[in-house]
N, C-alpha and C positions, 0 to 999 in steps of 0.2 A: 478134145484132141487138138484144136486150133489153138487154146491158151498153151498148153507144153510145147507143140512146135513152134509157137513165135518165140515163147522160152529159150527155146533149146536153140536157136535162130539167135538171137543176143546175145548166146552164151560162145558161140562158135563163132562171131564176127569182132566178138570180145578179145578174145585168146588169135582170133588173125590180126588185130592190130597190134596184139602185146608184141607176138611175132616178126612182125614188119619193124617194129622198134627195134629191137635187137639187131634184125637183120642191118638196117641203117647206120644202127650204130657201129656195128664190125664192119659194115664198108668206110665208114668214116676214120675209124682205127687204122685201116690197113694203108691208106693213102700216107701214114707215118709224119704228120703236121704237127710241130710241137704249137704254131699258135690256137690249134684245136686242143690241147691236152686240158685245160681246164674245162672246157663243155662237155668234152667227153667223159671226163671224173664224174660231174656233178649228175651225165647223164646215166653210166655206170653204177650210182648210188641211189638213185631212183631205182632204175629198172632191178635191182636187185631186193631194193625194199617192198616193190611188186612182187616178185617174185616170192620172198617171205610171205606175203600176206595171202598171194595165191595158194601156197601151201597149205594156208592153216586153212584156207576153206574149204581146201577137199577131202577136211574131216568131216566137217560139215555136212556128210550125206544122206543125214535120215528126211524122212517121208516128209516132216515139216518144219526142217531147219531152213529150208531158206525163205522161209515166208513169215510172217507176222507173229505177235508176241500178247500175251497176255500176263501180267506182270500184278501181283494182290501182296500187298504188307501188310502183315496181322502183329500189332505191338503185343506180348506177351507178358511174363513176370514179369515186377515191376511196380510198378502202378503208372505216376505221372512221366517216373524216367522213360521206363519203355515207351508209353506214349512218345513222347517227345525225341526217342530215337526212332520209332516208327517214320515220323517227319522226318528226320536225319536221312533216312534212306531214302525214301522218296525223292528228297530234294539227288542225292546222288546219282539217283537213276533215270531223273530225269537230267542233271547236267549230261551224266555218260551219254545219253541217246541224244541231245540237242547237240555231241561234237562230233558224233559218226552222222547229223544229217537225219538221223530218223525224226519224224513223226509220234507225238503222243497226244492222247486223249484220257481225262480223267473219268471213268464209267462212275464210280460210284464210291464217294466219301466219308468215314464217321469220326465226328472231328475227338479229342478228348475233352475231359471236364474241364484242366485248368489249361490244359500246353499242348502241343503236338495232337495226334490221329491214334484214333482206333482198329481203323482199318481205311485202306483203299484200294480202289480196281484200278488199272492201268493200261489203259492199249497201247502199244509199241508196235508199230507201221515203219516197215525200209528192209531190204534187202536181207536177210540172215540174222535178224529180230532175235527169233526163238533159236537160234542153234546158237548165236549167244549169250544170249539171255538165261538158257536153261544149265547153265555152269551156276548158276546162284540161285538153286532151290536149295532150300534147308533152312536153320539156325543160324542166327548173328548174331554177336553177343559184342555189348559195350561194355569198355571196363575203364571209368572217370570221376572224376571229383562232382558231387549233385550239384547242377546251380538252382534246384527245388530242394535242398535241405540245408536248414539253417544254419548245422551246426559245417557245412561244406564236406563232409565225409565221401568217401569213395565207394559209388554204389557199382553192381553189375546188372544189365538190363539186356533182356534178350526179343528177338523179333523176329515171326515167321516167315521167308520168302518163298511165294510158290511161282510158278512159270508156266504158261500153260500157253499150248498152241492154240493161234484164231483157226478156226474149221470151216470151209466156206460152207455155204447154204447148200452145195450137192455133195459132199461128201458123204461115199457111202457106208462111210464109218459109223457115223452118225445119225441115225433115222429117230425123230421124235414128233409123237402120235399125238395128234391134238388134243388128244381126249385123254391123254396123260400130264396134261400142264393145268394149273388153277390161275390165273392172271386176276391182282388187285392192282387195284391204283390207288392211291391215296397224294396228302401235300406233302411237296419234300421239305426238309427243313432245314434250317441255315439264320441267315443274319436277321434281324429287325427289321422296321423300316418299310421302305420300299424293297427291299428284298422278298419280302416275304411272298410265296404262290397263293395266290388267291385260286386258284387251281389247281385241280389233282391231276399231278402230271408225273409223280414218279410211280415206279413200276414196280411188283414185285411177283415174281412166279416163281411156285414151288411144281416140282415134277414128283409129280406123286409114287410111281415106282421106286425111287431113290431117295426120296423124303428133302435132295437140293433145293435149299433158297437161294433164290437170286434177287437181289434190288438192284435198282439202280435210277437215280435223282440227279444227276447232272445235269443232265438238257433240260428249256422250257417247254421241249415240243414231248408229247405222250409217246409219239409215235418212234421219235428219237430214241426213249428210252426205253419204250420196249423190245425195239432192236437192238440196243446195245445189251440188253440183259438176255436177248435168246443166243448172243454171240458167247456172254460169258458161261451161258449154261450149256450150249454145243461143247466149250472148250472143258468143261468139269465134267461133263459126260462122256467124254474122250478120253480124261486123264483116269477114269473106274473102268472104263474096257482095259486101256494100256494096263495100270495095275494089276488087273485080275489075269489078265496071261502073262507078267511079269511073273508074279505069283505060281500059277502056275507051271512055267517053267521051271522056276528056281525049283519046287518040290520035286520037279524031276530027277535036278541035278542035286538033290539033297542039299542047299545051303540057304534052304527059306527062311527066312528072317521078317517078323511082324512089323510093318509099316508104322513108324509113330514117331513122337517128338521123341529127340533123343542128343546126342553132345552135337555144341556145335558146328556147320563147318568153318566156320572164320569169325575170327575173335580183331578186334578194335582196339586197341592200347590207349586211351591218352595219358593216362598218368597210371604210377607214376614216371613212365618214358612213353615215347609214342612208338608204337608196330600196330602193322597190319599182317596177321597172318592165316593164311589160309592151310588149315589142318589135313586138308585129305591131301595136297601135293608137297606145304613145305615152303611154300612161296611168301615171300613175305617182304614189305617197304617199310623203312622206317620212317617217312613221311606221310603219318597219316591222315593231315588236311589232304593234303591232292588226292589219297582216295578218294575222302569223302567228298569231292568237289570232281570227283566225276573216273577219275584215274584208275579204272579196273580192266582194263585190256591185258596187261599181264597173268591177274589172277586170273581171265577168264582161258587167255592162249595156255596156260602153265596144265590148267586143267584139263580143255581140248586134248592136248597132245598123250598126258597122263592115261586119260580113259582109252585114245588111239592105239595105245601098244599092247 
């Protein structure tokens, strides 16, 4: 009760200062000062651009959109392409989140054979993470000339994103019985060298009612990464409750539909033109470096708004 009302406490002292802004600014208006009309403009396109941004976050109003993010790339068909756009995304998702200021952490990595990742976990820590973050669950598909094949032909590679809310430790969403988890530890593995752990320090727990693995090898410390693997399995045992009374529902309302890989949502152009287009709304840039270098606020607001009406 004391974490929501300090919540709710920043969020209403938030919205009194936007308020005082405005108010300031129309007394400063009305004094009719042309050596004030340029600060005034500059200040009028701010507080309007506020204002847009306040918008789109009072979509934002499920249960754990404005909190933390759990963010997993799974390279698919393919072989070494997907790999290596696996990477491509990553690298994306973490520029996107280092320009909005958020926090990330890598839980848990598998690298490929010759190029790019397998797979990886991702924590996304700041402000409204998962509400928008979770506009980019689904299929991505790249469509580009291979620089892994010899002959340079145009391959299409595709890659899983999933999004999944962090859960704190008392959510009573989430209840898990000690005596339904199995905990190993084993070495993590990675480079040569002096890299190598002489210690078993990474983790892996399978939840035996659901048959979920979880690893995770990024930390030196055991104990690091045990926690960070009950955060990821909170968060995938949250997303099988949500499911199943999505599910539910829907058979109510007669339009159930079996959860599976299926078309993409947004497809990647480089050759032979460059688009970026996102299939469920329509949105699309023809500059498709600055997506991939981090530029997805549009896809994600276009979406927001899309699922809003």
């Amino acid at each position: 009760m004391s974490k929501t009302a300090a919540q709710l406490r920043n969020q209403i002292e938030d919205w009194r200062s936007f308020a005082h802004r405005i108010q300031e600014t129309l007394e400063l208006a009305a004094l009719d000062d042309e050596s004030l009309r340029q600060e005034l403009e500059a200040e009028v396109q701010a507080l309007e651009h506020e204002l847009e941004k306040r918008a789109l976050e009072t979509m934002l109003s499920g249960k754990y959109d404005e909190g933390d993010a759990i963010l997993a790339i799974h390279a698919g068909a393919g072989g070494t392409d997907s790999q290596d756009w696996a990477a491509m995304l990553q690298r994306m998702y973490l520029r996107w989140a280092e320009a909005r200021g958020y926090q990330t952490e890598i839980l848990d990595m598998t690298e490929g054979e010759e190029a790019g990742i397998k797979s990886v976990t991702i924590a996304v820590s700041g402000r409204y993470a998962y509400g928008y973050l979770r506009s980019e669950k689904g299929v991505h598909r790249l469509v580009r000339l291979s620089p892994f094949d010899a002959a340079h032909r145009r391959h299409t590679s595709f890659a899983l994103v999933e999004v999944l809310p962090q859960v704190a430790m008392d959510d009573a969403e989430v209840q898990i019985n000690p005596a339904d988890i199995e905990i190993e530890v084993y070495r993590s593995s990675g480079a040569g060298g002096q890299n190598v752990q002489k210690n078993s320090t990474a983790v892996r727990i399978r939840h035996i009612p659901t048959g979920i693995i979880v690893t995770c090898q990024n930390e030196r410390s055991q104990t690091q990464n045990r926690e960070s693997a009950m955060k990821v399995l909170r968060a995938r045992l949250l997303q099988i409750q949500q499911a199943k009374q999505e599910a539910e529902i829907a058979i109510l309302r007669g339009d159930y539909t079996k959860a599976e890989w299926g078309s993409q949502i947004r497809s990647y152009v480089l050759h032979p033109y460059q688009l970026v287009k996102d299939h469920r709304t329509d949105y699309e840039v023809g500059n498709a470096q600055a997506v991939l270098d981090g530029a997805l606020d549009g896809f994600m607001e276009s979406w927001l708004r899309q699922t809003e009406r």
